[in-house]
N, C-alpha and C positions, 0 to 999 in steps of 0.2 A: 756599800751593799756587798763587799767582797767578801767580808768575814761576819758579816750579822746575818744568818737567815729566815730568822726567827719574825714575827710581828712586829711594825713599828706604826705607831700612830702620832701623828702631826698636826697640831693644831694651830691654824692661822689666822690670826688677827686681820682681818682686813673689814673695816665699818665704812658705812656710805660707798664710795663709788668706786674704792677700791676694790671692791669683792670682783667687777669685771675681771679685772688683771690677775687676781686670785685664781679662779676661776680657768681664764685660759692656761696658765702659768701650769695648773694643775695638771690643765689636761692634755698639754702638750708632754709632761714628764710620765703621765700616764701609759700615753698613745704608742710614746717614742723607748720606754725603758721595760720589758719587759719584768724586771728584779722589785721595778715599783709597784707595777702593776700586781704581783701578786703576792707582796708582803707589805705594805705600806696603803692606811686609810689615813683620809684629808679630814680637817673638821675645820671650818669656816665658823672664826668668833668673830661676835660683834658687840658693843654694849648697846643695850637696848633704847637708847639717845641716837643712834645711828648706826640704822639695821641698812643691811647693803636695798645700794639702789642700780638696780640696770637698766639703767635710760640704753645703754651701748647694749649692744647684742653680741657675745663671744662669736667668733666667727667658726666654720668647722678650718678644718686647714686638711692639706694632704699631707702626704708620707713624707714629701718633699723637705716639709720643714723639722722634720726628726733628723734632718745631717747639718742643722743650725748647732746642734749639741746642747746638751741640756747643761752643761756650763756659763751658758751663754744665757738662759732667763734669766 
């Protein structure tokens, strides 16, 4: 994000129960990256044989875990 500032969009594959992990992953880089948050949109793909399922509930999280580093998702 150092030299692109431009729009960037990301589409991620995650079908069935993946999307959970999608999901948080997202929105911990969201929360925690300022550069993400306001140049970068997420698109959750799935084929239509297996469209995401959230049996699991993303949790919210605190600040706390924005010094986990988003290297680490």
């Amino acid at each position: 994000m150092k030299a692109w500032k431009g729009p960037i969009s990301i589409a991620v594959f995650s079908p069935d129960r993946d999307a959970v992990s999608a999901m948080f992953g997202i929105q911990i880089l969201r929360k925690c990256n300022a550069d993400i948050r306001r140049h970068v949109t997420f698109h959750i793909m799935y084929p239509s044989s297996h469209p995401p399922r959230f049996d699991e509930t993303v949790e919210d999280f605190t600040d706390d875990e924005c010094s986990i580093g988003t290297d680490q998702i």
